[in-house]
SETORMI-79960 format. One line per 4 residues: number of its first residue (from 1); for each residue x, y, z of N, C-alpha, C, O. Coordinates in steps of 0.001 Angstrom, whole numbers, plus 500000, padded with zeros to 6 digits. Last residue first. Layout:
BEGIN
NUM	X Y Z X Y Z X Y Z X Y Z ~ ...
END
This chain:
BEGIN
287	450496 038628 479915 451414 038792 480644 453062 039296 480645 453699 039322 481698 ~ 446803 038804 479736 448624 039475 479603 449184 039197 480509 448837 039317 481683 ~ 444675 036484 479056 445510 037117 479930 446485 037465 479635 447300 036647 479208 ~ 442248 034454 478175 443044 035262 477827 443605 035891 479162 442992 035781 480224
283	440731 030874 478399 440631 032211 478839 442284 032881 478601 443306 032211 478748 ~ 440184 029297 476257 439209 029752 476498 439344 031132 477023 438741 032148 476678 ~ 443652 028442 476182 442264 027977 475527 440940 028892 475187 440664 029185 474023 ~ 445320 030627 477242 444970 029525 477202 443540 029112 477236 442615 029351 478013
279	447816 032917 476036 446522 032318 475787 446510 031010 476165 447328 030202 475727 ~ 450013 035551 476422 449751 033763 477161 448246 033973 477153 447568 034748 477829 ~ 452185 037677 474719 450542 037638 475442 450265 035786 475449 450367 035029 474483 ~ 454892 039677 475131 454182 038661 474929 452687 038775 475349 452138 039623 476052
275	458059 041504 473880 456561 041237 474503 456036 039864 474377 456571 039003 473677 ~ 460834 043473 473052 459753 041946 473223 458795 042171 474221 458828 042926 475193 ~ 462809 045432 471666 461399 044853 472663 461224 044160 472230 461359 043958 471023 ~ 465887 046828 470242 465060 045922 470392 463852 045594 471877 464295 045576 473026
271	466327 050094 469039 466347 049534 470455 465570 048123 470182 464408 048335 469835 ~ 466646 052167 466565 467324 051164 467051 467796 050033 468276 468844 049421 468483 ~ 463156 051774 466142 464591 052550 466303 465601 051672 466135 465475 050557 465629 ~ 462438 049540 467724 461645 050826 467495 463106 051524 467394 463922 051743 468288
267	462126 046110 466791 462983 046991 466770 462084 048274 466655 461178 048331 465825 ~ 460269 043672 468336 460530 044535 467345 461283 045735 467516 461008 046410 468508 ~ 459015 040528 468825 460518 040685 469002 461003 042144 467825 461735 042001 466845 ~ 456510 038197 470591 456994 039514 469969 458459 040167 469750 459072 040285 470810
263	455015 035938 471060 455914 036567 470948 455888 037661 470410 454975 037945 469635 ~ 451934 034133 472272 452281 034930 470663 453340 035960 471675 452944 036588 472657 ~ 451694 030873 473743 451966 032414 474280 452232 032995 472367 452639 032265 471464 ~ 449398 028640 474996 449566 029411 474124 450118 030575 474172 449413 031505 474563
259	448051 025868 476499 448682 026906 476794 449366 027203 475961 450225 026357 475712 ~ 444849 025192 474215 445745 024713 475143 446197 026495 476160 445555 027510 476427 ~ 445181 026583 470581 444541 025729 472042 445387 025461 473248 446613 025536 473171 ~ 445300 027845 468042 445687 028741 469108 444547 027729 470092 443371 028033 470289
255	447042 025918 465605 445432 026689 466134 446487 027112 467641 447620 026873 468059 ~ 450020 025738 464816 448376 025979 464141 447103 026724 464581 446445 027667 464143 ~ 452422 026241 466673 451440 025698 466411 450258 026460 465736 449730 027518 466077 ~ 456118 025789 467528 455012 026441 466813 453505 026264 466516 453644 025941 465336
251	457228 025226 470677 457078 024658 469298 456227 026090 468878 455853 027045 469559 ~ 457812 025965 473531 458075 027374 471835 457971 026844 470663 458357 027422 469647 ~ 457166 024553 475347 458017 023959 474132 458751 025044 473363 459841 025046 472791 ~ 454766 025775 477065 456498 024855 477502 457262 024869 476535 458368 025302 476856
247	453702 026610 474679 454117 027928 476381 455120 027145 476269 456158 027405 475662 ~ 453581 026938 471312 452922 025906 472617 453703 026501 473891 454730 026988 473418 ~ 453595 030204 469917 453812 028911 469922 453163 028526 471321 452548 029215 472135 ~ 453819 032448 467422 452442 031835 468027 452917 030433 467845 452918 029687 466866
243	455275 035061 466682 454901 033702 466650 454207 033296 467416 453939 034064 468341 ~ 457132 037738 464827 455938 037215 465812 455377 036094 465479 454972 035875 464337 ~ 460735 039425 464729 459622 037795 464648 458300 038468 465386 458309 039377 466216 ~ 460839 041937 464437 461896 040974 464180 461521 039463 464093 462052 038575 463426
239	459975 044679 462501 459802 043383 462892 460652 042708 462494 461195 042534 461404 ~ 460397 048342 463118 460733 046964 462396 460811 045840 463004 461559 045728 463975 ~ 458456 051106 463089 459190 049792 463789 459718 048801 462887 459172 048636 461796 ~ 457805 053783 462565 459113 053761 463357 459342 052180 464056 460016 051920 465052
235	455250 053508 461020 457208 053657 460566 458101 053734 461397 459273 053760 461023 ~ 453250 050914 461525 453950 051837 462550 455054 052074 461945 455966 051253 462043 ~ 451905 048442 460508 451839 049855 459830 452144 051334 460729 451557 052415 460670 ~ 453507 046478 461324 453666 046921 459429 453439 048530 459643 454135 049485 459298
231	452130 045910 463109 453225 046793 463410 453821 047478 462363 454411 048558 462333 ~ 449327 045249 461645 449746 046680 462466 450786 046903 462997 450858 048013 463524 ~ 450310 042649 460550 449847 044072 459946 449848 045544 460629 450268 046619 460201 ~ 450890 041181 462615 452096 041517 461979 452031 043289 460736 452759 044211 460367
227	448704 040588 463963 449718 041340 464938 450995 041764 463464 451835 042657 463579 ~ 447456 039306 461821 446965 040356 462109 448193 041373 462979 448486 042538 462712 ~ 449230 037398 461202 449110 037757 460200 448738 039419 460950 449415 040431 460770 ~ 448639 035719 463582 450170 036273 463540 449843 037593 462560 450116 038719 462977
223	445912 035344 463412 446501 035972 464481 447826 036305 464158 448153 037418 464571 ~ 446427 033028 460809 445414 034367 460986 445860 035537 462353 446130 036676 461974 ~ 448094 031459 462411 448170 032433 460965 447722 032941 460851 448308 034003 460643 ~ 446268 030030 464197 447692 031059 464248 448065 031817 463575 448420 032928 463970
219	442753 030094 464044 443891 029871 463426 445087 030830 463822 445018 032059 463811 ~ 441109 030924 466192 441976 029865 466721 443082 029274 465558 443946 028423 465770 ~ 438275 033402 467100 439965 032884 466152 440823 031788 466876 441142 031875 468062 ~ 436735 034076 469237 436471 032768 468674 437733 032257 467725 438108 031091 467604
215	437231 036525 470302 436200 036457 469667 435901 035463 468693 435198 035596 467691 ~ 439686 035893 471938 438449 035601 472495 437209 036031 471703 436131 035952 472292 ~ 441262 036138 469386 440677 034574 469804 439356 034728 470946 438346 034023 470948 ~ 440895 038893 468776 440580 038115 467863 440228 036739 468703 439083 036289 468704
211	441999 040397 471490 440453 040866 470827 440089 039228 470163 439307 038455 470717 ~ 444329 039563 471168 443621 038895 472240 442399 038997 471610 441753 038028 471212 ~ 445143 040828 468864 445419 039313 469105 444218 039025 470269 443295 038239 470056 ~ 445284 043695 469944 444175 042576 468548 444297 040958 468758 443380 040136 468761
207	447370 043268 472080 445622 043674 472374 444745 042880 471411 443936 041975 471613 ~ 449217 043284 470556 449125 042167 471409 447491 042010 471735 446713 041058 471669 ~ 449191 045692 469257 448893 044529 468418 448471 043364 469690 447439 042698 469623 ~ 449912 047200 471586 448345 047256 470538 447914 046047 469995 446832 045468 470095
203	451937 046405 472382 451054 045980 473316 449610 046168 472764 448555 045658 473143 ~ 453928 047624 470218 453731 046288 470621 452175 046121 470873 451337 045823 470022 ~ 453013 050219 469712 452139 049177 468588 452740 047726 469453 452027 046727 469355 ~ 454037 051534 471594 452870 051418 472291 452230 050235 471134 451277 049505 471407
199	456043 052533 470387 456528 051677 471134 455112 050807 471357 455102 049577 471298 ~ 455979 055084 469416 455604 054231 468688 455742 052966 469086 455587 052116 468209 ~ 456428 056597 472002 454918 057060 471239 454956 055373 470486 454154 054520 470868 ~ 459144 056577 471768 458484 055665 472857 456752 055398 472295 456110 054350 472228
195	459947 057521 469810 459972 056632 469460 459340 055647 470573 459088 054447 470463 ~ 459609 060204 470322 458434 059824 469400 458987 058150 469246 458311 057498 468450 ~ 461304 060333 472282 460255 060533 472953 459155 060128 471290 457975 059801 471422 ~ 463915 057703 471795 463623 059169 472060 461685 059241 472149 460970 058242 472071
191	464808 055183 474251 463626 055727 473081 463696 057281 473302 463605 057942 474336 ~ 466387 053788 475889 467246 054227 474684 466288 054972 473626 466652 055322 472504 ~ 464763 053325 478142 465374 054550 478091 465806 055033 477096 465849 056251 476919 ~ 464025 051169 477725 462939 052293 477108 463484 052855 477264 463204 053753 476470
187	465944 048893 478994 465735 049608 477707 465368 050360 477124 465896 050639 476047 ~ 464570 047948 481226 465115 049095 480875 465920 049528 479678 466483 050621 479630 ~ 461301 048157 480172 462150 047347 480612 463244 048414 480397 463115 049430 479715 ~ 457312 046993 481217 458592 047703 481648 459378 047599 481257 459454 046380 481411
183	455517 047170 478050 456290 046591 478919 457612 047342 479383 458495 047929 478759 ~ 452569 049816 477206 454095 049459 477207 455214 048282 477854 456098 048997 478325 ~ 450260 050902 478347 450585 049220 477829 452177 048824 477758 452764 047817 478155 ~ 450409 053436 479518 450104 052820 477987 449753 051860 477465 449111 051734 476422
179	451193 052845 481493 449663 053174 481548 449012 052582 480349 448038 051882 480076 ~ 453577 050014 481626 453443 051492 481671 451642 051882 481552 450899 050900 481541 ~ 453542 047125 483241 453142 047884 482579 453146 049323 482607 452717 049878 483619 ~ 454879 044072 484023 454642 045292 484416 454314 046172 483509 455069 045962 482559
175	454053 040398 483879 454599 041961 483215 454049 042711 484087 453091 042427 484806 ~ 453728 037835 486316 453308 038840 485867 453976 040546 484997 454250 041575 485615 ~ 456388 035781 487498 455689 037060 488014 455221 037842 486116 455939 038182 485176 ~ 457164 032467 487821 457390 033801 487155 456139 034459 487344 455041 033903 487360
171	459803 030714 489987 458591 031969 490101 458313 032632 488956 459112 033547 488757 ~ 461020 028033 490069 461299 029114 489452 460156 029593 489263 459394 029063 488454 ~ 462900 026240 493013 461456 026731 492138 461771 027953 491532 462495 028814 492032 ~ 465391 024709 493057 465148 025700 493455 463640 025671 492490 463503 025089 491414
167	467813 022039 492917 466912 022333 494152 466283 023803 494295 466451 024337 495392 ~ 467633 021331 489727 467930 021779 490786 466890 022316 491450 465793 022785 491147 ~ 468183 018964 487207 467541 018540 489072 468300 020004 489683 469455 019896 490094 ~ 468615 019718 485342 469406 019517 485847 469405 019069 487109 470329 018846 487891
163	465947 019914 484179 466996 018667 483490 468528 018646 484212 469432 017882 483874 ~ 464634 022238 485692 464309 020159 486047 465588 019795 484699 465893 018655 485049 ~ 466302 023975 485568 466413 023827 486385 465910 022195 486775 466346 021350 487557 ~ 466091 024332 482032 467344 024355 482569 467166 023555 483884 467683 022440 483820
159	463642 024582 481962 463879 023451 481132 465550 023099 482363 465893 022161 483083 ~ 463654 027455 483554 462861 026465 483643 463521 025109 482910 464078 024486 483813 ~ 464880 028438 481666 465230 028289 482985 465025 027225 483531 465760 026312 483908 ~ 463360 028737 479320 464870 028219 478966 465230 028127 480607 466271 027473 480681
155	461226 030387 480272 461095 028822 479209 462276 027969 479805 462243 026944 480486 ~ 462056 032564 481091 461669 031625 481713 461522 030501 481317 461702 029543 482070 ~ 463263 033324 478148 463961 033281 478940 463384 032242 480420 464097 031320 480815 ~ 460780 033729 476696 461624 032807 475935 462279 032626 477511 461761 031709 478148
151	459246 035958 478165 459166 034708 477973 460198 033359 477863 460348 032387 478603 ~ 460050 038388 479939 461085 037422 479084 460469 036101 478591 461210 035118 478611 ~ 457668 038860 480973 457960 039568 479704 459053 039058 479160 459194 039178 477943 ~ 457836 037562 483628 456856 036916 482503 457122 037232 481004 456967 036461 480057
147	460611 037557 485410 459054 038787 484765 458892 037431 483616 459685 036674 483055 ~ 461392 034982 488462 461735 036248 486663 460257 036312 486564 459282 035751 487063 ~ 462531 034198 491322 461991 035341 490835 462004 035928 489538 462453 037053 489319 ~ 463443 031398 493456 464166 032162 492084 462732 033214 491418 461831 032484 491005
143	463508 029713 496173 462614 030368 495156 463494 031443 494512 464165 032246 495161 ~ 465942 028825 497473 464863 027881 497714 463581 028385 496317 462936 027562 495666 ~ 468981 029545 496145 467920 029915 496429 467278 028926 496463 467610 027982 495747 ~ 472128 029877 496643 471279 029068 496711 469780 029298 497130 469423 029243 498307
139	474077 032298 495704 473336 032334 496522 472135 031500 497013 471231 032037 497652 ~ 476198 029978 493768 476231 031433 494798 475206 031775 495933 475537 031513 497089 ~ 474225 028507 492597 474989 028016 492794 475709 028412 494516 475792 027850 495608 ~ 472724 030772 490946 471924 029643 491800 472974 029426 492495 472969 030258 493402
135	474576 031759 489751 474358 032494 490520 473643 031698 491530 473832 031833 492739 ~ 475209 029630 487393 476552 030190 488616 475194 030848 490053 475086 030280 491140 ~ 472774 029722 486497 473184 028330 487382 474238 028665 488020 474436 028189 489138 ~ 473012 032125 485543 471744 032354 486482 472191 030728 486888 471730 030534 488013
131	475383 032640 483611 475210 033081 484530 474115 032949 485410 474184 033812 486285 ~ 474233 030205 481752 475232 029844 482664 475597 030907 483679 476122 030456 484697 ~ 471623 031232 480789 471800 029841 481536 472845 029898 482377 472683 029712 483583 ~ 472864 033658 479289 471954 033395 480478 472039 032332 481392 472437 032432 482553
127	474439 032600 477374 475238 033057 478722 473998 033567 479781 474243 033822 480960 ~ 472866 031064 475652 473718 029842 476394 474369 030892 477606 474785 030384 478647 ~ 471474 033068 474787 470538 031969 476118 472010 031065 476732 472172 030580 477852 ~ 472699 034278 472897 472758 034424 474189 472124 034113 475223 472129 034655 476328
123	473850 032409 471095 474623 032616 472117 474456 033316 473299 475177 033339 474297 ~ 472414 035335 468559 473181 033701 468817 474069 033689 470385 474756 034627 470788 ~ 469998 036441 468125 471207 036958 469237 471520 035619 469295 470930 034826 470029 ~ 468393 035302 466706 468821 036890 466176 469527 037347 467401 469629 038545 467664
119	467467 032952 467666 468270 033009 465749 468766 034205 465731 469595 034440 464852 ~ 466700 033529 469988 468293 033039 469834 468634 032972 468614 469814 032928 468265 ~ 464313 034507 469667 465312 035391 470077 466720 035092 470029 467670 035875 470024 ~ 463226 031513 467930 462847 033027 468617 463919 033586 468541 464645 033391 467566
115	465928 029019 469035 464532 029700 468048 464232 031118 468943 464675 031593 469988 ~ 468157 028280 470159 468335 028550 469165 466996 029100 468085 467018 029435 466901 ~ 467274 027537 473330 467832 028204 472626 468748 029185 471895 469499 030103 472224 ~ 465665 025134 472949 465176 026305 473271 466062 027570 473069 465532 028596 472645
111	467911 023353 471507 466655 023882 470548 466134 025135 471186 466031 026151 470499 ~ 469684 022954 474699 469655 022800 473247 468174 023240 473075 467377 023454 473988 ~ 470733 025138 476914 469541 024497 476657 469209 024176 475493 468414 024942 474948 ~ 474323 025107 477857 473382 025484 476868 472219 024169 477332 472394 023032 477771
107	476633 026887 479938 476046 025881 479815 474784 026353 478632 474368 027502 478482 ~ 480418 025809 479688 479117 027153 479703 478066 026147 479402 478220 025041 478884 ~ 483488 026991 480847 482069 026622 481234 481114 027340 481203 480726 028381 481734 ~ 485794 028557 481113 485818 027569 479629 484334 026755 479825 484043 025912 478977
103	487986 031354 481928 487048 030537 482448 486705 029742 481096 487212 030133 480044 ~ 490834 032173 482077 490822 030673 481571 489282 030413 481833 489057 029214 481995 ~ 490120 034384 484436 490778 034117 483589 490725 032991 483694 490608 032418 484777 ~ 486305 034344 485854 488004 034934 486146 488715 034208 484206 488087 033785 483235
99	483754 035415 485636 484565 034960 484477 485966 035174 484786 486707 035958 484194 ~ 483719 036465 488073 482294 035524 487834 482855 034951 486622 482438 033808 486437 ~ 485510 038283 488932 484939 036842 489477 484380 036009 489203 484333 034910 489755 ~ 485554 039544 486733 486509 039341 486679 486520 038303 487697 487358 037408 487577
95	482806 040977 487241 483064 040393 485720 484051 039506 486182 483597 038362 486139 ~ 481259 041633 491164 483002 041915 489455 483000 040784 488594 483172 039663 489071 ~ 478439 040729 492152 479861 040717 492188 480491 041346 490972 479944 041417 489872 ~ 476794 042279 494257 477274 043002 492829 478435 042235 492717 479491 042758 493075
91	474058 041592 496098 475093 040800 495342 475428 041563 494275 474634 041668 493340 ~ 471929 043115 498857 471908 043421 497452 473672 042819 496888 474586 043564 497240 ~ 470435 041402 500718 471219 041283 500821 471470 041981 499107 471152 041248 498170 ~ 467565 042316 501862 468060 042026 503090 469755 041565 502153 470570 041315 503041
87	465248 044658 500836 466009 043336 500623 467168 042995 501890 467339 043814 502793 ~ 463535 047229 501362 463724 046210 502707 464462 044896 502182 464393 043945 502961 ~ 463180 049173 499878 462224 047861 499759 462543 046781 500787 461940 045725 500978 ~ 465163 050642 500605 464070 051106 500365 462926 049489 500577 462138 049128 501451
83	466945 049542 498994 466942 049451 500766 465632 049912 501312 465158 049530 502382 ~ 466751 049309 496654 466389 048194 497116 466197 047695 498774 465810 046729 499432 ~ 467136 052531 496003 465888 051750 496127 465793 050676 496880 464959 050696 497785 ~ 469919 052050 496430 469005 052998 497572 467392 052545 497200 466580 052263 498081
79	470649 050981 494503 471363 050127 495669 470277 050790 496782 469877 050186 497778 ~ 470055 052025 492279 469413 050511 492766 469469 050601 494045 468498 050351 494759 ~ 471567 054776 492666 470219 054966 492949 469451 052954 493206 468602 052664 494048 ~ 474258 053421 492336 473371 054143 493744 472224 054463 493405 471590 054348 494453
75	474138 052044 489864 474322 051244 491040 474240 051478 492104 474151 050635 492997 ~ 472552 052339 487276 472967 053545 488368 473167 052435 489785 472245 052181 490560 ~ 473070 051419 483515 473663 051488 484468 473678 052604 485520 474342 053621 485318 ~ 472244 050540 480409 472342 051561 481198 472472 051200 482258 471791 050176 482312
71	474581 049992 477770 473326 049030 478796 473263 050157 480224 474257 050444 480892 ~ 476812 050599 476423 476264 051293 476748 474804 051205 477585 474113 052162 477934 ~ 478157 047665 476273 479173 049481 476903 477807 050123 477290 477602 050211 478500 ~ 475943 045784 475256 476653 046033 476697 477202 047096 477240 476946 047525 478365
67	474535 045595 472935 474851 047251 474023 475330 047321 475289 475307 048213 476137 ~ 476009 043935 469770 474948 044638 470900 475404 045601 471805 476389 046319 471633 ~ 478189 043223 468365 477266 044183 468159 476707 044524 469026 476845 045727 469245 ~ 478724 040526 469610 479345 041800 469553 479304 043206 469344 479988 044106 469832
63	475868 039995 472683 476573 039713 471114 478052 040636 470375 478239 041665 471024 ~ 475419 039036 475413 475763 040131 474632 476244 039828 473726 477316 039239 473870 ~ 476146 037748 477649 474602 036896 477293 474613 038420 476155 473495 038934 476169 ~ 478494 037354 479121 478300 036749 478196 476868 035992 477440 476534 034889 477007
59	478529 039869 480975 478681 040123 479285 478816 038867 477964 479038 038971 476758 ~ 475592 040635 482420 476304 039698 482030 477112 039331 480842 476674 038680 479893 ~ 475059 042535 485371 475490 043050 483683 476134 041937 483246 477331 041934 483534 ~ 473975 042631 487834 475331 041781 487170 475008 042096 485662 474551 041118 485070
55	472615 042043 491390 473034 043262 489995 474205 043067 489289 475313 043234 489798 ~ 470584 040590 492934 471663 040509 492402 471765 041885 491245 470922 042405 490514 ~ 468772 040202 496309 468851 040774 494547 470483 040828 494327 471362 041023 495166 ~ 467540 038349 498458 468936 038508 497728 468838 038915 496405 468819 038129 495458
51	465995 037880 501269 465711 038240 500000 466981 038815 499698 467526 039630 500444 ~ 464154 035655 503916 465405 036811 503190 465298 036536 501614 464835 035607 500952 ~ 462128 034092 503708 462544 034609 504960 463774 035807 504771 464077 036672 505593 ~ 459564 034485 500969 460706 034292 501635 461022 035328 502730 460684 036500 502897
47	457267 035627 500227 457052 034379 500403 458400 033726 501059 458363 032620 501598 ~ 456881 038506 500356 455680 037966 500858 455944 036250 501129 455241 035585 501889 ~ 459901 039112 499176 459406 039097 500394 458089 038778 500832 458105 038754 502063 ~ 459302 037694 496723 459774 037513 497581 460178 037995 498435 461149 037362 498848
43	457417 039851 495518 456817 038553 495671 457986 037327 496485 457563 036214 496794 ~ 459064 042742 495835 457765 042242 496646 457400 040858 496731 457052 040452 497841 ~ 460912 041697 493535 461000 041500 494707 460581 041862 496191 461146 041606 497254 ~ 458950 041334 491218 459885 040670 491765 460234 040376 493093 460041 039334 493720
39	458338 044793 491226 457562 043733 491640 457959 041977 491865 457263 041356 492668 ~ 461435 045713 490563 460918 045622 492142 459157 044949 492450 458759 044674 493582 ~ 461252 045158 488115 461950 044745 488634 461757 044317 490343 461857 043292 491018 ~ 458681 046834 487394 458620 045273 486951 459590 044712 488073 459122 043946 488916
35	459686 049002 487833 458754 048461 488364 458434 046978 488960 458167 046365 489993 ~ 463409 048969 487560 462014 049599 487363 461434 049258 488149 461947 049043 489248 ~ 466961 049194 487414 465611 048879 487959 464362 049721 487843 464318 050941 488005 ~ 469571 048699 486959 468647 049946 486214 467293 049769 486447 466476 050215 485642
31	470312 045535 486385 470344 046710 487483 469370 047763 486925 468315 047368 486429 ~ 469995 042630 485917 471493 043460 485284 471178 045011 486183 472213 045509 486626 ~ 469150 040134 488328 468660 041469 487109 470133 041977 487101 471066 041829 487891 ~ 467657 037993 490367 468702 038525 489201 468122 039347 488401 466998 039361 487899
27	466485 037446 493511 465896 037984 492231 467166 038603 491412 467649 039664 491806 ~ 465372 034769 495416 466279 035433 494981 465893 036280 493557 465144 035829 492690 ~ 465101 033704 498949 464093 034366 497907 465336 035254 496803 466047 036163 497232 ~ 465461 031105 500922 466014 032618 500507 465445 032391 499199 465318 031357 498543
23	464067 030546 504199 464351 030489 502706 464660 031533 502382 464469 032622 502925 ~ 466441 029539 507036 465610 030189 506683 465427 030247 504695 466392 030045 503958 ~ 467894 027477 508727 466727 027178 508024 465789 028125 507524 464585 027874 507474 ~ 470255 028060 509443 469289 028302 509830 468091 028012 509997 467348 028158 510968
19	471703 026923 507036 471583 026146 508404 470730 026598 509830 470549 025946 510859 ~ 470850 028763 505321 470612 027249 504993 470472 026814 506273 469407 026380 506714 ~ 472048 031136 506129 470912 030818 506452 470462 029941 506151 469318 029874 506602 ~ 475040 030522 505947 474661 030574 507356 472608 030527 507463 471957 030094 508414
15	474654 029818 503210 475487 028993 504061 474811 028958 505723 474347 028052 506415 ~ 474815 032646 502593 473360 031642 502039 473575 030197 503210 472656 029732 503884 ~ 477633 033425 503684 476226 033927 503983 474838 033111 503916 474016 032950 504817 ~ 478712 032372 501967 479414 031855 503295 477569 032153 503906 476697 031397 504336
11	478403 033209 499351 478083 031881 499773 478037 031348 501595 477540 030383 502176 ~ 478826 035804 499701 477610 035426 499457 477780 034256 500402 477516 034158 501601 ~ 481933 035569 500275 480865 036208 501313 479330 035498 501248 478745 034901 502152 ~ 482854 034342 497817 482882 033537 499203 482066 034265 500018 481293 033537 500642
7	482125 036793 496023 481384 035434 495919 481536 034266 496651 480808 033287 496485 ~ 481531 039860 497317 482543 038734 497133 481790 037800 496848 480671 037815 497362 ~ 480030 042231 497605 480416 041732 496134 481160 040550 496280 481521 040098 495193 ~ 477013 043015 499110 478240 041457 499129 478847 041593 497572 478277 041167 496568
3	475452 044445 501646 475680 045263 499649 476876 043769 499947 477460 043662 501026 ~ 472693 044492 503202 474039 044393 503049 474382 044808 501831 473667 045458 501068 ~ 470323 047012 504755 470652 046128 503638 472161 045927 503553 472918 046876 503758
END
């Protein structure tokens, strides 16, 4: 495996396999890798000729408050997994490249967002967007790789990549799961051990939800109502939203038809999760 922190290397590199003609399969993540993470990038290697994980802690997708200092971080144990997995190019570039001085470009997905997760982290879809179109940019991918468990976030890529015409497909892969139910992320680390215990009311509630429509429920309100009662009744959580909107849009909607995802956004402690569960119509599925 190569390890490229320069951002002329990358490029020079993607460069040489463009003209190759080989595809490159790309997977971004801030690092501290799990499951989830490295199921990612199994699904590009089954479908690309090389494979380029990135590891970038983005500090402009972080609020002031939030946990960037302390966002957990092992750049040798990634770096030895991902060799492990056979990637063919692991990208760390430096803060100080990717935002040199005077940087003043940024890019935003109006309405998507500013709902959900963006009323309660302002600003930080606009530094997603603009670090994952730099990075497109960098390592030009033919196929791009995100977890399903960011909902909101594939939404906002997605919208991002057709209104800007770019030349890349955006893959999203299936949550990963602890036994429990739990969604992978690395965040769980910040749970002390009764707070992981209480972690498990996400993917419970998500469960009732499902229980309810495939047992015919199709009012939203009724389904929100229910996912909202049992996290109610977990003391170690606090709710930050749950909604029940249209998949493409994140409008909001009434009945639960069509393609349908119910959010999730709850504080265990002091650690924020999200989750989700994608209903469509008839048939149910986590994701």
């Amino acid at each position: 495996m190569r390890v490229v922190t320069g951002i002329p290397e990358m490029k020079a590199l993607a460069g040489e396999w463009k003209a190759a003609g080989r595809t490159i399969g790309f997977v971004p993540t801030m690092g501290y890798l799990h499951e989830g993470h490295l199921s990612l990038v199994r699904a590009s290697k089954e479908r690309c000729e090389a494979t380029v994980v990135s590891i970038f802690v983005n500090p402009a997708q972080f609020g002031p408050s939030e946990d960037f200092q302390r966002y957990p971080r092992d750049l040798a144990k990634d770096s030895a997994t991902l060799e492990r997995e056979g990637v063919d190019v692991l990208f760390v570039p430096a803060a100080e490249a990717v935002y040199p001085p005077g940087y003043k470009t940024y890019v935003e997905v109006r309405d998507l967002q500013d709902r959900l997760c963006g009323r309660t982290r302002p600003g930080h879809f606009r530094g997603v967007a603009t670090i994952v179109l730099k990075l497109f940019n960098i390592v030009r991918p033919d196929v791009a790789f995100f977890g399903a468990k960011d909902a909101q976030q594939t939404v906002t890529i997605e919208k991002m990549a057709r209104d800007l015409d770019l030349d890349v497909e955006i893959a999203v892969c299936p949550v990963v799961r602890e036994p429990d139910g739990l969604a992978m992320s690395s965040r769980n680390v910040y749970l002390s051990p009764d707070e992981r215990a209480a972690a498990r009311v996400l993917s419970k509630s998500l469960a009732e939800a499902e229980r309810l429509i495939r047992e015919g429920e199709r009012d939203a309100s009724r389904v929100a109502a229910r996912v909202k009662d049992i996290i109610a009744g977990e003391p170690l959580a606090r709710l930050d939203y749950a909604e029940i909107v249209e998949a493409g849009t994140l409008e909001p909607v009434a009945e639960v038809r069509g393609d349908t995802l119910i959010l999730l956004a709850v504080y265990i402690g002091r650690t924020r999760l999200i989750d989700n569960l994608r209903a469509r119509v008839e048939e149910i599925s986590s994701c």
